[in-house]
N, C-alpha and C positions, 0 to 999 in steps of 0.2 A: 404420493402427490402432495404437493402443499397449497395449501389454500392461498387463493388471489385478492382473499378479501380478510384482511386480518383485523381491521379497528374497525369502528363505529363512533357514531356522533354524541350515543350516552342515550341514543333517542330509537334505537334500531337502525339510523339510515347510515348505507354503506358508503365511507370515505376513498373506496376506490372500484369496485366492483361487485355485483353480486355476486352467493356464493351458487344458490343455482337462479337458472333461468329454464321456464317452461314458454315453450311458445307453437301456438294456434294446434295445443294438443286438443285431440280428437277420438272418442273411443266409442266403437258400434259393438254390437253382439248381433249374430243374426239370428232366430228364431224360425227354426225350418216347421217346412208341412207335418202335421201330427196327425193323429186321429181325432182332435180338439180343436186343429187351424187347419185350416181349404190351403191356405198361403203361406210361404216364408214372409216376414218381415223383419225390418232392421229397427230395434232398437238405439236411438241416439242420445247415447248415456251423458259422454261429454262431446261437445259440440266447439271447438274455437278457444278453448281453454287458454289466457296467456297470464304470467304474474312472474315476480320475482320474490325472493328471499335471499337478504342480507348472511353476512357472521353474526352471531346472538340475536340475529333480530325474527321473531315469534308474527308468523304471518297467521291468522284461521281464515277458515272456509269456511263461512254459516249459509243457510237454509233448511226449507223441508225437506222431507224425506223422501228420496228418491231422484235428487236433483242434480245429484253426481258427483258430491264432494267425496266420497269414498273410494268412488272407481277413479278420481283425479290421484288421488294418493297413491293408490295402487300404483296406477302407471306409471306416476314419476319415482317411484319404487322399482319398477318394474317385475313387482308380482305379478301383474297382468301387463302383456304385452297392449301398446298404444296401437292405434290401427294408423296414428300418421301425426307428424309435428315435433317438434323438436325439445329435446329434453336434455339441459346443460347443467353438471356439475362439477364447479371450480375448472370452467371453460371444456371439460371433455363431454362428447356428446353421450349420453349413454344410451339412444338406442340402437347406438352402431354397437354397443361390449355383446359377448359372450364369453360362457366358458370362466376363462381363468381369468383374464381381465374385469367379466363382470363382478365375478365371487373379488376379488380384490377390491372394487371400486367399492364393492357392499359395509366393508369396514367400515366407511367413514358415512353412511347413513340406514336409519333403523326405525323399528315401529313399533308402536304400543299398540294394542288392542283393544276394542271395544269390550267385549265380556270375558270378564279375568279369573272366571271359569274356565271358560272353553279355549282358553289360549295358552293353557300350561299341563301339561303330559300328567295327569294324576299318577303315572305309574312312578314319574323321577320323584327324584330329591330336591327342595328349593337347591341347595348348592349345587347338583347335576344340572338344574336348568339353569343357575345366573352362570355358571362357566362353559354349557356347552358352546357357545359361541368361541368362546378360546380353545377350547378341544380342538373344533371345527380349523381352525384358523393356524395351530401346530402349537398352541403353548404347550409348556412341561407342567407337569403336574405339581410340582411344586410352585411355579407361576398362578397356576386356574387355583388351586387352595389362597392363595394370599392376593389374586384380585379379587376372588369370590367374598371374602371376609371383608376387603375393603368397600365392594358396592354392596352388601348387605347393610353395613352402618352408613353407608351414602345415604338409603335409602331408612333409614331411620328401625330396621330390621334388628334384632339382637342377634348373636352369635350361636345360641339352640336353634335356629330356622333351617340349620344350613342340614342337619340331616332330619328334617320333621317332612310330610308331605303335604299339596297343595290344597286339599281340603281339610287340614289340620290348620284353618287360618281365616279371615274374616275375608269380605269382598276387595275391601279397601286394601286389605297387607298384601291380597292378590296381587292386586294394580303396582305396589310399591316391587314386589316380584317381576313383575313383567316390565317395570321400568328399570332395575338392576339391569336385567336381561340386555335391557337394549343398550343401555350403557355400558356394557362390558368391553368393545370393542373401542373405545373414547369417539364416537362417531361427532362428525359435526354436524347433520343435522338427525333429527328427529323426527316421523310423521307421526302423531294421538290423533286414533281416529275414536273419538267420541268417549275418552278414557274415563269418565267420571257419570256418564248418564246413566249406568246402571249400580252407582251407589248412592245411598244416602244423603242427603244436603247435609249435613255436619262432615260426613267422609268427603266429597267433592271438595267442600274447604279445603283441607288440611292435604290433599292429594294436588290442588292448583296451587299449594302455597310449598309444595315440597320442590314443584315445576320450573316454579319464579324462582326457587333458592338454587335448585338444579343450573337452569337457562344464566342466574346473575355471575353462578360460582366458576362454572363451566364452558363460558361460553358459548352454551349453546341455543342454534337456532331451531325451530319448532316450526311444522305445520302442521299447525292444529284442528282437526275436525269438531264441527257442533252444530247443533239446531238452536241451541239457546245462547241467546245475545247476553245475557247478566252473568254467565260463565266466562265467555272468554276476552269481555273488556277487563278484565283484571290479570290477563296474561297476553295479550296481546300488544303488539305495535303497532300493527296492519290489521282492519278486517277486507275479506272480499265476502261480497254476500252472492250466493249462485240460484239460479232459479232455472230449472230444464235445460238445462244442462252448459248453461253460460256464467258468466260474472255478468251481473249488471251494475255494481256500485264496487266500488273500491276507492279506502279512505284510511288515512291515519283513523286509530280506536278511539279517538275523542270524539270525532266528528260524526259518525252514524246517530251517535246516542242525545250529540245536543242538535243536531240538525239533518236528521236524513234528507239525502235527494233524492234516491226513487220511492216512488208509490211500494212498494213490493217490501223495502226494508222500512219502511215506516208503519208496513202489516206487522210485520214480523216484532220488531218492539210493541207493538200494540198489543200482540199476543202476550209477551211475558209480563207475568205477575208481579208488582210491586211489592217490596215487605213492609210497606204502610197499608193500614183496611181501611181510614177515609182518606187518602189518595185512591188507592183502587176501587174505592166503591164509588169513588164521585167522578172518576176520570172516561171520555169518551176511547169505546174499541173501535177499529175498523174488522168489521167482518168482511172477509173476502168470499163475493159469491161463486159458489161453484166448486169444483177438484180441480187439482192442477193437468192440465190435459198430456194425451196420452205421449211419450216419448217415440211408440214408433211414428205418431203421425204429427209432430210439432204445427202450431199457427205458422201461417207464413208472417213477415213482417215482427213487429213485438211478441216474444213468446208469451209475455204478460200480457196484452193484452184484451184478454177474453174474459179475466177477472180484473183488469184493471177500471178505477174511477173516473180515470182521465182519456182514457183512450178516444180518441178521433180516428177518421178514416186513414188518415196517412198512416198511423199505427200499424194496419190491418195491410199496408203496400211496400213498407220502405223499413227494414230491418235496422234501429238505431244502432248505432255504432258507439262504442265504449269513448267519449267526449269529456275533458278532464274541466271542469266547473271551477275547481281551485285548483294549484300546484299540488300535485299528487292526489287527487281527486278523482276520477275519471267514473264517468256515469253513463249508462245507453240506456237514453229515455228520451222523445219526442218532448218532449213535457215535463222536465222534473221539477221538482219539488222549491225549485231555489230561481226557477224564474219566473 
């Protein structure tokens, strides 16, 4: 298949089409009678899900945890089946593939993992894992030897990794391993579901800056998972911020940081720590009262609402609707921040 969306503006936005399109995905689990639950209930992980992603252009997902940025990945992955909504890559719909046409379509999109421990075979070899993917897919072995060599120095890897094994390596050379991996295939996009939160602030550097040289050299485009805002304004074009299991704020990556419009992502910057100690010692937090409430039982009207500051009664009756404030903009808030 060839992609329908080959240039960009220099800025992430696409000059003829995006490459995928998700729209009003939706993902439940159910949670049958136990000997611990009286009831089934339905967890509602993603709820109305919609967004786009460009060629090269780098969208994330931020929020707390448990708010469904992960199971959003998945499914537009379709490691986990979506329970409903439409999921489009370079115009083919992929929750109609199976079988051969899915394992085909998979070429050309791949994932990184959160703990780069538990996502690499301790039994293989770094070079058995950066080429199984080409195994998988019919190269000759004389192929998977000389792409394998090439995405290991891609990945700033020396040429003794290729028979050492994965605990013979730090967290981070992990991470540079599991993104070989997903590169092997020349995929056009990428999902990182939270690829740096379990390493080091010096290693998360150097693993966002190998991303951006990846994303600049290669074209490629990224959906990026995070909880923290200061990681992925420096790799992103797009953020959408989600909260139980919706978007409510979606904006170019400039805009959240100099100017939030919902209440919710202006928690969220409040939360993360400044690398000044009298800026953050003198600067006012928003604490948000309360836990985030329970996804089988969502608020009716604003999900935010029950920790929100601004909430009024209509909040609690009339479910805001994702309303664009600026050109490409688009905010669900009774109330935001910018009127």
């Amino acid at each position: 298949m060839t992609a329908t969306t080959d240039t960009t503006d220099g800025t992430g936005t696409s000059t003829t089409g995006p490459l995928l399109q998700v729209r009003d995905l939706v993902k439940e689990f159910e949670l049958r009678k136990s000997s611990f639950r009286t009831e089934s209930r339905t967890v509602q992980a993603v709820s109305g899900v919609s967004f786009d992603i460009n060629v090269g252009e780098a969208v994330s997902l931020v929020g707390e945890s448990g708010c469904g940025k992960s199971t959003t990945a998945r499914c537009v992955l379709r490691l986990i089946e979506p329970s409903s909504g439409s999921v489009q890559f370079d115009g083919v719909e992929l929750t109609d593939l199976s079988g051969a046409e899915l394992r085909d379509a998979r070429r050309r999109f791949q994932m990184v993992f959160q703990d780069p421990y538990a996502s690499l075979n301790p039994r293989m070899t770094v070079g058995e894992i950066v080429s199984e993917p080409l195994l998988v897919h019919g190269a000759s072995t004389q192929a998977q030897a000389a792409r394998t060599a090439e995405l290991l120095e891609m990945v700033q890897l020396g040429a003794d990794a290729v028979d050492r094994h994965p605990h013979q390596f730090s967290g981070g050379q992990r991470q540079r391993i599991g993104i070989a991996r997903a590169l092997a295939l020349s995929p056009d996009l990428i999902a990182l579901d939270e690829p740096v939160s379990a390493l080091d602030v010096s290693i998360q550097a150097e693993i966002i800056r190998l991303l951006r040289h990846l994303r600049d050299e290669l074209g490629l485009a990224y959906l990026f998972i995070a909880h923290d805002l200061s990681v992925v304004r420096h790799l992103s074009h797009r953020v959408a911020v989600m909260y139980l299991g919706k978007i409510v704020e979606m904006a170019p990556v400039a805009d959240p940081y100099s100017r939030p419009a919902h209440p919710y992502t202006k928690a969220l910057l409040s939360a993360a720590p400044i690398p000044d100690p009298l800026i953050e010692r003198d600067r006012a937090r928003i604490v948000l009262v309360g836990d985030p409430p329970t996804p089988t039982a969502p608020p009716r009207g604003c999900r935010f609402r029950t920790r929100c500051w601004r909430a009024e009664s209509i909040c609690a009756e009339v479910e805001p609707p994702l309303v664009d404030v600026a050109p490409g903009h688009p905010v669900a808030c009774h109330f935001n921040l910018w009127n």
